[in-house]
C-alpha positions as CSV (number, residue, x, y, z in Angstrom):
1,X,2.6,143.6,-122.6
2,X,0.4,146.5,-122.8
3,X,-2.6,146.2,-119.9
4,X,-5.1,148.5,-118.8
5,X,-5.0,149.3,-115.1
6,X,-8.9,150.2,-114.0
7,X,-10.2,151.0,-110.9
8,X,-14.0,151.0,-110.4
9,X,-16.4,151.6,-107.4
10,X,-20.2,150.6,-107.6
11,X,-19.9,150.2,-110.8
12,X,-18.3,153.6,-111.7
13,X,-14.9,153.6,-113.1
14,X,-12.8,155.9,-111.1
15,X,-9.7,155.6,-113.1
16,X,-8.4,153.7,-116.3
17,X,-5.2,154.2,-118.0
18,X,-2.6,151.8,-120.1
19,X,0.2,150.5,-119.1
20,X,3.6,148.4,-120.5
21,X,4.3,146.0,-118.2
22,X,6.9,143.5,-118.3
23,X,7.9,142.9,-115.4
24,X,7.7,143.4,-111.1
25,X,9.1,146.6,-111.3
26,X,6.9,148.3,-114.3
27,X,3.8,146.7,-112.3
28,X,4.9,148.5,-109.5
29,X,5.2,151.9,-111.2
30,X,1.5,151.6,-113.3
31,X,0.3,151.3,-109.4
32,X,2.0,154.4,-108.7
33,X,1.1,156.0,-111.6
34,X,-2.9,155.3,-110.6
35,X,-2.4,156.0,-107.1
36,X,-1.0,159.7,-107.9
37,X,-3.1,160.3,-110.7
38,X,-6.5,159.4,-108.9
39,X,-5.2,161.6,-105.7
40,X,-4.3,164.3,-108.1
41,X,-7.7,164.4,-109.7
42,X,-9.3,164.4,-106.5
43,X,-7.3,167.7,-105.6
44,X,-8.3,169.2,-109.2
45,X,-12.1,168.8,-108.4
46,X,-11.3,171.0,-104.7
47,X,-13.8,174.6,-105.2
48,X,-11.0,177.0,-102.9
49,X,-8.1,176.3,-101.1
50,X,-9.6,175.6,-97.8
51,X,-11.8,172.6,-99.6
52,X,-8.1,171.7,-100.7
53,X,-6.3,172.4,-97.5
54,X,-9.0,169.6,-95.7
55,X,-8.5,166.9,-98.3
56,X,-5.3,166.8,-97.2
57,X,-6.4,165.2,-93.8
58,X,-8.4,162.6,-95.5
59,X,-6.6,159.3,-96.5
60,X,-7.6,158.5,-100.0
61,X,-8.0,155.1,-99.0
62,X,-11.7,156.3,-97.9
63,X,-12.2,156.6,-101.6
64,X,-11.0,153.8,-102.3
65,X,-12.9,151.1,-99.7
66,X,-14.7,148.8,-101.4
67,X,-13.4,149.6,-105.0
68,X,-12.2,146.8,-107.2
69,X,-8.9,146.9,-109.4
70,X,-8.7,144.9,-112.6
71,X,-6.1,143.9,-114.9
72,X,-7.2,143.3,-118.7
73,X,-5.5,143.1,-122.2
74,X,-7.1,146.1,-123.5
């Protein structure tokens, strides 16, 4: 069943994507799939290499504190 994964944070969506899941395991990867793509954009938005170098000490989880995740037939 296609689903769209989103996660949002004071009422701005910080990631969205679609997924086929059909079971455990595919649920599992459209997780993955959202955690490395929202980390990865992070990284994208770093000015220089030394803005880069120091999000690599911060736990994306900071980001993430208080967001909400829904599930929803898109």
């Amino acid at each position: 069943m296609n689903v769209k994964l989103r996660i949002r944070k004071h009422g701005a969506t910080l990631f969205a994507n679609t997924y086929d899941i059909t079971d455990p395991e595919s649920f599992g990867h459209a997780c993955a799939d959202a955690w490395y793509r929202f980390r990865m954009a992070r990284h994208e938005r770093a000015a220089n290499v030394g803005e880069l170098m120091d999000m690599q000490k911060m736990n994306i989880l900071d980001d993430m504190e208080g967001a909400e995740i829904s599930i929803v037939k898109p």
